[in-house]
N, C-alpha and C positions, 0 to 999 in steps of 0.2 A: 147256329146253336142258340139254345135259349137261355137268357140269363139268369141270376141270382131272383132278379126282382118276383119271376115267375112262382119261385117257390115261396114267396112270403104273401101273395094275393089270396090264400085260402086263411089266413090267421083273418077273427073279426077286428073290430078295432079297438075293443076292449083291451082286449090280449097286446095288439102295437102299441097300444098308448101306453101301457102295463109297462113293459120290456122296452119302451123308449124310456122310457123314464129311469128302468134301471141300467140301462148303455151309460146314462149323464151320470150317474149319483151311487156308485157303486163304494160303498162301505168300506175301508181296512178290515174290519174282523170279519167281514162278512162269508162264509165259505160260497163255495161254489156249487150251485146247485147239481145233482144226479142225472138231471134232463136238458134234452136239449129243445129250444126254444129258437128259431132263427128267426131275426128282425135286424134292421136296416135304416141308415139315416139317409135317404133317398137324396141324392145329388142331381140337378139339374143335366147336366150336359155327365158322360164320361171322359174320363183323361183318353188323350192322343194313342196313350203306349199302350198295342194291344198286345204286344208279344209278350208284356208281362202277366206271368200267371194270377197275379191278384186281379187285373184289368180285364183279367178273360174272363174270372167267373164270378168275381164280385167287384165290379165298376161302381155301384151304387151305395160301397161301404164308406161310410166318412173316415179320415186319416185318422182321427179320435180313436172311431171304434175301432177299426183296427187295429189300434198299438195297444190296446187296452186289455188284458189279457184276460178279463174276468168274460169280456164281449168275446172272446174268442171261443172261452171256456163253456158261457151259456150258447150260443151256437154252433156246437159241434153236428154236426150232421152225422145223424143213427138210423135214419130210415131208407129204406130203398127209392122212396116218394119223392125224398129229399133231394137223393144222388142222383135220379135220372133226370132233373133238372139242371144240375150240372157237368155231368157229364154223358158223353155219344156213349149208348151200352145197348145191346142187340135186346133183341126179346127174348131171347137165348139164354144171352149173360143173366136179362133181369132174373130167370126163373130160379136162374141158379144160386144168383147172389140171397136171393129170399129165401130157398129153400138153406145156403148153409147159415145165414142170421139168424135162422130160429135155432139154432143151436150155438151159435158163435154170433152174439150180435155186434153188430159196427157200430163205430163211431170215429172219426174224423173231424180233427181242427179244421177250422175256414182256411187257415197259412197252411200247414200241409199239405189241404188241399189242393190250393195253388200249386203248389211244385210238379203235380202231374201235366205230364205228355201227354195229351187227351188221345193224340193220332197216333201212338204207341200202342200198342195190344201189351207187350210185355214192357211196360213202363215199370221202373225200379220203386218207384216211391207209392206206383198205383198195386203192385204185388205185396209189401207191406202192408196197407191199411185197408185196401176192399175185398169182401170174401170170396171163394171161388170155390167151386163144388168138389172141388178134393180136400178142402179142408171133413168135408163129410164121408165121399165113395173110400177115402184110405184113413177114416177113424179106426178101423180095426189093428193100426199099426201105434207102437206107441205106450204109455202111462198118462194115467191122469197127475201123476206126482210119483217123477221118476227119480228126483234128488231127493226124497222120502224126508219131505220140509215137516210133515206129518209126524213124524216119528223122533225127528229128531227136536221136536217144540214144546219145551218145558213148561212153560204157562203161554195160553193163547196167545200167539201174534208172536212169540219170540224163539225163535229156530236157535240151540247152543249146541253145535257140530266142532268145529275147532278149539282147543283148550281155549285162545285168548282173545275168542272172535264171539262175538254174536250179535243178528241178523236181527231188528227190531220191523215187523209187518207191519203198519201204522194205519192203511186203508188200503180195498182193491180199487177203488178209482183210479182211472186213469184220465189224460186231456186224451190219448188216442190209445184203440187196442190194436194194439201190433198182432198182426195174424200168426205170428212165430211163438208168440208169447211162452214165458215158461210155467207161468201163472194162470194158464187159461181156462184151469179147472173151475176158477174163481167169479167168471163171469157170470155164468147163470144165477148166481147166489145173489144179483143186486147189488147196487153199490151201499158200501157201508162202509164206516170208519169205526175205531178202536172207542172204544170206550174210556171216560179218568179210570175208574175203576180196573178197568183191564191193561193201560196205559203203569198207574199204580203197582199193579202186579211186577211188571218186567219190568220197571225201575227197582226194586225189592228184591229178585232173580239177581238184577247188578250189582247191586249194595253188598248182596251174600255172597257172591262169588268174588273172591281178589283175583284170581287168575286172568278176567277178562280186562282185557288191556285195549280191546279195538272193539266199537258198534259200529255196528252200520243201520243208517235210514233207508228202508224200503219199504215196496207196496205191492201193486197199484203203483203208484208213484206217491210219495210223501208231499210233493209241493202242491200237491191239489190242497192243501191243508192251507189254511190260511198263513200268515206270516205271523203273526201275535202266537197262536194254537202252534204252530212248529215250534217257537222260540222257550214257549213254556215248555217244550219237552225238551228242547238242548241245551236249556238253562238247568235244570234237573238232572241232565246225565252229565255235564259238564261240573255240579257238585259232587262226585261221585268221585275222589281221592283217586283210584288206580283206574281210572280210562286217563288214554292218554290221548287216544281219535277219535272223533267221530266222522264216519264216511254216510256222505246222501249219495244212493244210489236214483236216475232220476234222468226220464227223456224228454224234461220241457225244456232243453236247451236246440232239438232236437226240430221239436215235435210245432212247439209252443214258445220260441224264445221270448215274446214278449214279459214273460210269467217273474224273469230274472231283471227286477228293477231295483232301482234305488234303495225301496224300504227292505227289499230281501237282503242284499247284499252288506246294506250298513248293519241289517242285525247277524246275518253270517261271521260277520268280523269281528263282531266282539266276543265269541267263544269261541278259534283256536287253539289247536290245531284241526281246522276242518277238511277233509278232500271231497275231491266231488267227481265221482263217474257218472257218465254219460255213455249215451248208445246211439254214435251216426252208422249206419251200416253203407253209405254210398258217398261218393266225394259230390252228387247233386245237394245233398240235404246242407251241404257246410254253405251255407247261404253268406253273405250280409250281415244278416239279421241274426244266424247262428251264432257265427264269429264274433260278435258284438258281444252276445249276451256269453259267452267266452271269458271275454275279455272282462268282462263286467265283473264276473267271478275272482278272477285271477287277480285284479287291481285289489279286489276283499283282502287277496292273503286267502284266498281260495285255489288250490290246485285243481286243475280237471286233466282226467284221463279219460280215456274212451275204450269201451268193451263191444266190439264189433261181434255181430252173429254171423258164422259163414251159412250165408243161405243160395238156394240154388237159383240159378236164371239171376241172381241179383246182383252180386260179387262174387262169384266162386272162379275167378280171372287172376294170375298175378298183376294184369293192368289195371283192375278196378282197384284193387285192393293200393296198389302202389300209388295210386291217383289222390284214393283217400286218407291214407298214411301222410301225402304232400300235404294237402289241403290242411288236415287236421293240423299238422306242424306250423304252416303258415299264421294259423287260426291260435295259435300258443297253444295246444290241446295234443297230451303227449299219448300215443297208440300204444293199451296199454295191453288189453286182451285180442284174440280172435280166437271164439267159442266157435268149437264144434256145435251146431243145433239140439238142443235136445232132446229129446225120446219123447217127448209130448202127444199126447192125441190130437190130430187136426193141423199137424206142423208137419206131416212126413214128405209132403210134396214139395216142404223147401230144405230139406236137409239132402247135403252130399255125403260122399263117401270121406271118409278118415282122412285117406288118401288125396285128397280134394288140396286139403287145408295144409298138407307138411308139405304137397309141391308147390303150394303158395309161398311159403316160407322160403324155400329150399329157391325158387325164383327169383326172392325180395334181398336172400342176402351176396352182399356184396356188391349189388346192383342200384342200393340205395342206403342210404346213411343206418348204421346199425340203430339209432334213435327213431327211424320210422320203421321199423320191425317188430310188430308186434307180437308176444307169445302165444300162439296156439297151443287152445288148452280143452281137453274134454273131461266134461264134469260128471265123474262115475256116478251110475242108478243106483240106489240104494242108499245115498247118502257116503258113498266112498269120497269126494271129496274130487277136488282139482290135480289131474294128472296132465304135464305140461308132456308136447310130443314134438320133434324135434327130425329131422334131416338126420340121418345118417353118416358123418363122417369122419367117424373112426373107425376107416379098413379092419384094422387088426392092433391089437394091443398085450404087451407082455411087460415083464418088469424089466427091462431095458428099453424096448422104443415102441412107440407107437407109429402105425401105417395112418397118415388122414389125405382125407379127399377135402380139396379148397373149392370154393364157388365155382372154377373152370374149369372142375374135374380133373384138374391136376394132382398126381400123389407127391406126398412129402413122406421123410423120416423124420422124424423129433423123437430127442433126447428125454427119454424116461427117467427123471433125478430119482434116485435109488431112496427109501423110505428109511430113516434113520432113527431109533430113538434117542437119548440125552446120555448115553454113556459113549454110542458110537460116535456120536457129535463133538462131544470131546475129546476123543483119541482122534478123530481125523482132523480136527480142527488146525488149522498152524498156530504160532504167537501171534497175537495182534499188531505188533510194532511191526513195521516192514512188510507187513503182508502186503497193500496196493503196490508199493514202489517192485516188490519182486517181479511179480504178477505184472507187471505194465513193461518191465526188461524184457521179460520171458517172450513177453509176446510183441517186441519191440514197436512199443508206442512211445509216441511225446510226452515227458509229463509236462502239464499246464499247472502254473500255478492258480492261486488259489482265484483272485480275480483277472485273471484271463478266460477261467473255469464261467464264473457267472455271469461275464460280458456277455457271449454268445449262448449261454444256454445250454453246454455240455455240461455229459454227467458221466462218471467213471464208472461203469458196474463190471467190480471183479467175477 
């Protein structure tokens, strides 16, 4: 196979010396540019370890550039020119992938790209980020904007659907476009970011409205945004008396974890309470390097949750799914969503059936810690909103007992407590004095005193 270096031999050397120069000397305020530009700090020998994905397709990147996230960010790989120099793709595939990029174009991190299984056909991490010609032959399935973000956005860039929620767009940039995307309408429009002035506006929306109590950061991804340009906008809504969170929604922990360094995270910490969702959809992607940048967040005083897409061929498995629930746990990253896929144009060939996603659940409970269970949840068209869907088991149900089915298909009875208001309450109620000691005869138990009681941790419930 041919390596990384091949694809940089057609740049003149204006252009290397150019982009060498900005690999060393990359700015703090500096955003990240729209394009991509791939250049290289050419290393004499390569490292021994080939079975490492970075080793396979870029040996010739310095350790620098690579942790560097801005170096990651300007060499994203967006052309087909690019990917067939790193990876094996028929002439086949090329046509195919060209033909769906002119409508859906790519782009792909250098570290993401690493994670691909070259010798895989259906690699997890390679059906995510590279196009396939169904993203095209079943565009007729689908919305261009099926949670109608459109309809419900009060001033440009700001979605207000839930009374005490609202959804701040800040750019479509992304470090990678996910072929799932729910935002994919977005791409052909070019990259852009918000405007002060339009930025201005939906801080103004907040200020008028007291009901909104929770923003959230979205995009595109928000952390394309420099660190300085983010902080001035979470310093500004964190002035803003009745928000009480701000959530970034955001797959450079993902995608791009180098992006979550030092300078992010010390200014993340100084305006709490922040949460932080994330999107691993596979237990391959929880790298290292993920887990790191994880952990990075969390030592802030930053929570991360994870919002998984149930996509098909990728994890649509109780195993995957359970793998990645592990990993995420291990990684402190608590499994918060699994979205049904949504009704997108271009997305229909990774969406399962309904059905998919509650036998996943219905698989994971009981069989693994209720804390690695995550809610699956499908996000009605039209702007209807998050409906969570759930296993089946409550056989039958009246106002005395309920019939339920447990993880092993076993049935039970349970006691239906009879609904009372506050006069009933009081007539059936007994005196207080004596009531445990009766109640512990009746049903001839030890009474324990008091510390004997909290030696071991028993608790008396009448």
């Amino acid at each position: 196979m041919k390596t990384s270096s091949v694809a940089f031999k057609s740049q003149d050397s204006h252009t290397l010396e150019k982009n060498t120069s900005l690999n060393c000397q990359s700015t703090d305020t500096e955003e990240p540019p729209g394009k991509s530009l791939i250049t290289s700090n050419i290393e004499e020998e390569p490292p021994s370890c080939t079975t490492n994905g970075r080793y396979r397709f870029f040996w010739d990147v310095s350790d620098a550039s690579w942790k560097d996230w801005k170096w990651q960010f300007r060499n994203r790989i967006t052309s087909l020119e690019q990917l067939i120099q790193l990876l094996p793709l028929s002439v086949e595939e090329q046509a195919q992938i060209q033909t769906a990029a002119k409508r859906y174009p790519l782009s792909i991190t250098p570290y993401y790209l690493s994670l691909i299984n070259p010798s895989d056909p259906n690699d997890p991490i390679k059906k995510q980020s590279v196009p396939c010609i169904q993203e095209i032959t079943m565009s007729s399935f689908g919305m261009e904007d099926p949670l109608a973000e459109k309809e419900d956005s009060v001033v440009p860039g700001l979605v207000h659907r839930y009374p005490d929620r609202a959804l701040m767009v800040l750019t479509d940039i992304c470090p990678m476009l996910c072929r799932h995307c729910t935002r994919k309408r977005e791409w052909r429009h070019g990259a852009w970011t918000r405007t002060d002035d339009q930025i201005e506006a939906m801080l103004d929306y907040l200020r008028q409205h007291t009901a909104i109590r929770d923003v959230i950061l979205s995009g595109g991804d928000p952390l394309t945004l420099s660190t300085s340009h983010l902080e001035t906008i979470i310093a500004k809504i964190r002035e803003i008396k009745h928000i009480e969170i701000i959530r970034i929604g955001s797959r450079f922990p993902v995608v791009l974890p180098q992006r979550i360094d030092d300078e992010l995270c010390n200014m993340l910490s100084k305006y709490g309470p922040i949460w932080f969702n994330t999107h691993f959809n596979h237990p391959r992607e929880v790298t290292p390097e993920a887990a790191a940048a994880c952990d990075k967040l969390i030592r802030a005083g930053v929570p991360v949750n994870n919002q998984t897409v149930l996509l098909r061929g990728i994890n649509d498995s109780v195993e995957i799914q359970t793998k990645l629930a592990h990993a995420l746990l291990k990684a402190k990253v608590r499994p918060y969503y699994l979205f049904q896929c949504d009704e997108v144009q271009g997305t229909e060939h990774l969406r399962t059936s309904v059905d998919v996603g509650i036998k996943i659940i219905e698989g994971m409970r009981g069989h693994t810690s209720g804390l690695a269970i995550p809610n699956f949840v499908v996000d009605l068209v039209e702007g209807g909103g998050k409906v969570p869907l759930n296993p089946n088991y409550v056989l039958s149900m009246n106002d005395s007992e309920l019939l339920l089915q447990n993880y092993e298909g076993k049935v039970y009875r349970y006691r239906n407590p009879k609904t009372r208001n506050r006069k009933e309450e009081a007539v059936a109620a007994p005196p207080v004095s004596g009531v445990v000691e009766s109640l512990l005869e009746d049903a001839a138990l030890p009474v324990k005193t008091k510390g004997e009681a909290h030696a071991d941790r028993v608790i008396v419930r009448p």
